[in-house]
C-alpha positions in Angstrom: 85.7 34.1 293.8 84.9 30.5 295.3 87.0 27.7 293.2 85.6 25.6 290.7 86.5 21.9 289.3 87.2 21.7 285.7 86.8 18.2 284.1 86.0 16.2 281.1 84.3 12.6 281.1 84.3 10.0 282.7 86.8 7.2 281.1 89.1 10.2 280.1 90.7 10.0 277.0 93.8 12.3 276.0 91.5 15.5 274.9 89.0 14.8 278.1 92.1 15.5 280.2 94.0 18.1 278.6 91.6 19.9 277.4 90.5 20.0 281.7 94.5 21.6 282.1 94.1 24.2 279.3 90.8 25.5 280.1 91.8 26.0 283.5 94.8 27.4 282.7 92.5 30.3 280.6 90.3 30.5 283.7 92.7 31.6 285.6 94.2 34.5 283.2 90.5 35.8 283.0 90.1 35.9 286.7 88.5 32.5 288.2 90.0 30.0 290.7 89.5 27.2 288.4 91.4 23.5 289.2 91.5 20.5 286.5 90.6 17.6 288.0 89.4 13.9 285.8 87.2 11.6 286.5 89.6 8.8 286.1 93.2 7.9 285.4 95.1 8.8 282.2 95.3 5.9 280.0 99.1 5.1 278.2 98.3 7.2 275.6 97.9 10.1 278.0 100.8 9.4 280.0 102.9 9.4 277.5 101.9 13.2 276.2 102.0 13.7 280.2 105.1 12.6 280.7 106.7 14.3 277.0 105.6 17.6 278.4 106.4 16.9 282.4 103.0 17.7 283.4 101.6 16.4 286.1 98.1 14.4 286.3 94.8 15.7 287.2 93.9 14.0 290.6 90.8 12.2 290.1 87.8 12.7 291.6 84.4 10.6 291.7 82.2 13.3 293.2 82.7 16.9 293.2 79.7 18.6 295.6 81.6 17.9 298.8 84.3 20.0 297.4 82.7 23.1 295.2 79.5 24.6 294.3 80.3 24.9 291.0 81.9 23.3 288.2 83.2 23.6 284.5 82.8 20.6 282.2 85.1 20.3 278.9 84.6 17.5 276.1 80.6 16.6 277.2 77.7 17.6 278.1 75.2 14.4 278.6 74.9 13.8 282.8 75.5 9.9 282.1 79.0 10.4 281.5 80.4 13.3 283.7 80.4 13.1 287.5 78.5 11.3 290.0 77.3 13.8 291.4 76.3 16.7 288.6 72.9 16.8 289.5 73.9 18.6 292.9 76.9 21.4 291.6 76.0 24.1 289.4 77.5 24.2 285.9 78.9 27.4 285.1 80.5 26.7 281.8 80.7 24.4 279.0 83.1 23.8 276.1 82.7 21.5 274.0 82.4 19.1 270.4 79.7 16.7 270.9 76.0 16.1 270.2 73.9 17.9 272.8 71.6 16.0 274.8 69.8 15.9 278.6 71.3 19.1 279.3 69.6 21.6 280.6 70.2 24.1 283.4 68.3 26.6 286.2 70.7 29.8 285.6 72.4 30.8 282.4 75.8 29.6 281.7 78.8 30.2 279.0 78.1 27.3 276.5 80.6 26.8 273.6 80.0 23.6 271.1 81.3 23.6 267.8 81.6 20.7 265.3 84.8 20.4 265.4 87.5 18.0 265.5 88.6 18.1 268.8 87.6 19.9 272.5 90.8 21.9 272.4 90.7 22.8 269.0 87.6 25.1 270.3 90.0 26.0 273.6 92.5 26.9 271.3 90.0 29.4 269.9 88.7 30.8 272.9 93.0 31.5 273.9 92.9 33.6 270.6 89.5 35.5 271.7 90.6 36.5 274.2 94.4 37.3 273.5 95.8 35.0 276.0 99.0 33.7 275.4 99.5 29.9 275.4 102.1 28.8 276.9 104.7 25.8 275.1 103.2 23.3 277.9 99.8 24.1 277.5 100.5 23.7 273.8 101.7 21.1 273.7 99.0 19.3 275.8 96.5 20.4 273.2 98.6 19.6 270.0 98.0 16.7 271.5 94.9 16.1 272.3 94.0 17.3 268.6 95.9 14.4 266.9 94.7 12.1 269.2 91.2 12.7 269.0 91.7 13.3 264.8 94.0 10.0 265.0 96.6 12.2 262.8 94.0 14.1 260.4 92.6 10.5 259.5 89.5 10.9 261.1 85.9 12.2 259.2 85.6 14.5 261.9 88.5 16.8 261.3 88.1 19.9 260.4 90.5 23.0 258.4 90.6 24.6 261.5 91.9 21.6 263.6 94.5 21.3 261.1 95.5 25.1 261.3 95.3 24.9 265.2 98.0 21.8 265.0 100.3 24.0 263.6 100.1 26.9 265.2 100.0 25.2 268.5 103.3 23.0 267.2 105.4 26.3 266.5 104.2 27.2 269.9 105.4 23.7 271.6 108.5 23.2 269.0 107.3 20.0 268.1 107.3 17.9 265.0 103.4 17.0 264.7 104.0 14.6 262.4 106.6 12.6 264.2 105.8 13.5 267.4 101.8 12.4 266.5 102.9 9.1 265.6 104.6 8.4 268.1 102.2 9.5 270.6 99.1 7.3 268.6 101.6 4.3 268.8 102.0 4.7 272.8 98.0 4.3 273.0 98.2 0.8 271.4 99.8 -1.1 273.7 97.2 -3.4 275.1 99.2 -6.6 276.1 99.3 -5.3 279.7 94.9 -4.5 280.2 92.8 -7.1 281.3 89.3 -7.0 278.8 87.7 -5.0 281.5 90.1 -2.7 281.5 89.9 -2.2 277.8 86.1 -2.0 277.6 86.4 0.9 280.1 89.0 2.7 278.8 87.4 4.8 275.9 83.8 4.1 277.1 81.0 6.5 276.9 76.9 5.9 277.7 74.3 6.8 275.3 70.7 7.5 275.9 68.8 6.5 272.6 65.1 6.3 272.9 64.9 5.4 276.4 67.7 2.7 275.6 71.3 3.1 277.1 73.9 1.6 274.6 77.3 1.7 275.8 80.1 2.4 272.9 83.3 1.5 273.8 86.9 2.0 271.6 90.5 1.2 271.6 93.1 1.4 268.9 95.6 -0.7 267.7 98.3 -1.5 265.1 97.6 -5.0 265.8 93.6 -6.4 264.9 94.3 -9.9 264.9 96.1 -9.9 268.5 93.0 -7.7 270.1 90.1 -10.4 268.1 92.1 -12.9 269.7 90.8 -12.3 273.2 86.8 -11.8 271.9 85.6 -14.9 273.7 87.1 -13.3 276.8 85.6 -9.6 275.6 82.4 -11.3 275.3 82.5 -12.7 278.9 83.3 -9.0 280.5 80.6 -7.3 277.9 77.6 -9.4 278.6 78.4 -9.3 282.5 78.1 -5.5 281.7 74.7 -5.4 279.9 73.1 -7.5 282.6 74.6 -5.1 285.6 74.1 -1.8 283.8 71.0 -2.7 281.8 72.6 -1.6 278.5 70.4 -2.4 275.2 74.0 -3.0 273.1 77.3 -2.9 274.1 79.3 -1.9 270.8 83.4 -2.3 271.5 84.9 -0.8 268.2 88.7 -1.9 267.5 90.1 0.2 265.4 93.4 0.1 263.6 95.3 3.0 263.2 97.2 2.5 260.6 94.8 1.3 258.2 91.8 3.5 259.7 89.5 0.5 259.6 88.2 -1.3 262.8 85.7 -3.9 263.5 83.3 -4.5 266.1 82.1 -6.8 269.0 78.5 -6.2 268.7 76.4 -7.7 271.5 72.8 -6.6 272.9 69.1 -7.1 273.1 67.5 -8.5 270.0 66.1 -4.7 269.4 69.4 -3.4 269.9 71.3 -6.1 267.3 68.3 -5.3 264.9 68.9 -1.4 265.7 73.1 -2.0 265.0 72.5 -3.9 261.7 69.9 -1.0 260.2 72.2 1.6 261.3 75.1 -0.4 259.4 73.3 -2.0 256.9 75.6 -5.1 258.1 74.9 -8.6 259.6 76.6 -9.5 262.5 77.9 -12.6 262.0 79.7 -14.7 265.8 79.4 -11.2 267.3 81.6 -9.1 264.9 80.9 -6.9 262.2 83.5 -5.5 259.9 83.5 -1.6 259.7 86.3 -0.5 256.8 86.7 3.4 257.4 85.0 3.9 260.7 87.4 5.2 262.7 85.0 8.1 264.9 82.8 6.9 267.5 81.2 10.9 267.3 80.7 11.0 264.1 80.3 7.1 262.3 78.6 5.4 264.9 76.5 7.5 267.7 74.3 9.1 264.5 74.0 6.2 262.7 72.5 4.3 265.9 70.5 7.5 267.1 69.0 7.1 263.9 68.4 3.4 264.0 66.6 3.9 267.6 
């Protein structure tokens, strides 16, 4: 059986990337040659969960036909965010959380979406399907990637059975969520060291609403005020953005972790600042727009624009 690539999206976050190990890691115990790659490098958050289970790094990749015929693609779906080339592969399998949408295929192909909290919380099902054992690593790579992506259970989007899958998969890693989550959460928010293009890219993923692209972008903090400092410098990197990429709004959502509200840098297209203040029923006011209790870019913003386009 030729090898595939397995890999999540572009501007990997903690899930994108270990959900890409553990799904290969099933792939191989049901017979395929599967090998996670990413499409970019871990961000401090990651490496830290990397580095507290000594696992080594996907190598990243930016095109994947010169290398297999066929691929596997965790945590998305949409072609604007997963390899350059995924127009010339063939997708054999998909797992998944999000919104489905531009996706379509010549052959039929395993697709697993569920609304879920997390990408490995439905890995985590599939191990138990198919009675494969998970080993403390592997656990612990998608304990992770579960509180991460559910910022500790705080976020709208979790579900009982991410919550049940947490603990489970902590018995299995021998790790204190709780302690061990916040720990991890806090690793992710140091942001003294990232220039504001680096920040902007670091959680960044490109949405297709009604013929617009809008570009939503998110990075976490226990520190607002230090991050709202640098907006006039955030402002400079976003709108050099819109003009190269053509996007109708560029939304970078700051969010704090320990309260679990953020606020926004909102800056587009007067149809696309129109579109963000119907969604939000908010004015933006010098570019920002205060968001108490948004915390999930999947579930709080995406719909609510999709709507407003």
């Amino acid at each position: 059986m030729a090898k595939e690539l397995v890999f999540g999206h572009q501007n990997p976050d903690t899930d994108a990337i270990c959900a890409a190990i553990s799904y290969a890691y099933l792939q191989k115990q049901l017979g395929y040659e599967a090998e996670a790659v990413a499409l970019g490098e871990p961000n401090e958050e990651t490496k830290y969960v990397l580095d507290h289970f000594n696992q080594e790094a996907p190598r990243v990749i930016t095109r994947a036909s010169a290398e297999v015929e066929k691929v596997m693609l965790v945590d998305h779906n949409e072609p604007q965010q997963s390899v350059s080339d995924i127009a010339d592969v063939q997708v054999t399998h998909v797992v998944d959380h999000h919104r489905i949408n531009n996706f379509n295929t010549s052959d039929p192909i395993f697709y697993r979406a569920e609304p879920l909290g997390c990408c490995s919380t439905v890995i985590w099902k599939l191990y138990h399907e198919n009675q494969v054992a998970i080993p403390a690593k592997i656990a612990g790579l998608m304990l992770s990637s579960i509180i991460s992506d559910t910022l500790l259970f705080k976020s709208p989007t979790t579900t009982q059975t991410d919550r049940d899958a947490v603990k489970d998969l902590a018995e299995i890693a021998n790790v204190d969520y709780e302690a061990y989550g916040l720990d991890m959460l806090k690793a992710g928010t140091d942001l003294s060291s990232k220039s504001e293009q680096e920040l902007i890219d670091m959680d960044a993923k490109t949405f297709e609403l009604s013929g617009k692209k809008v570009r939503v972008a998110q990075v976490n903090t226990v520190d607002l005020d230090s991050v709202l400092a640098r907006q006039a410098n955030f402002e400079t990197v976003i709108n050099a953005e819109n003009s190269a990429e053509d996007y109708d709004l560029f939304v970078l959502l700051i969010t704090n972790i320990l309260n679990s509200d953020s606020e926004a840098i909102v800056i587009g297209s007067e149809t696309g600042l129109a579109a963000f203040e119907k969604a939000f029923a908010k004015k933006i006011v010098n570019n920002r727009v205060l968001l108490p209790g948004v915390v999930s870019r999947k579930k709080q913003i995406v719909p609510q624009l999709t709507e407003a386009y």
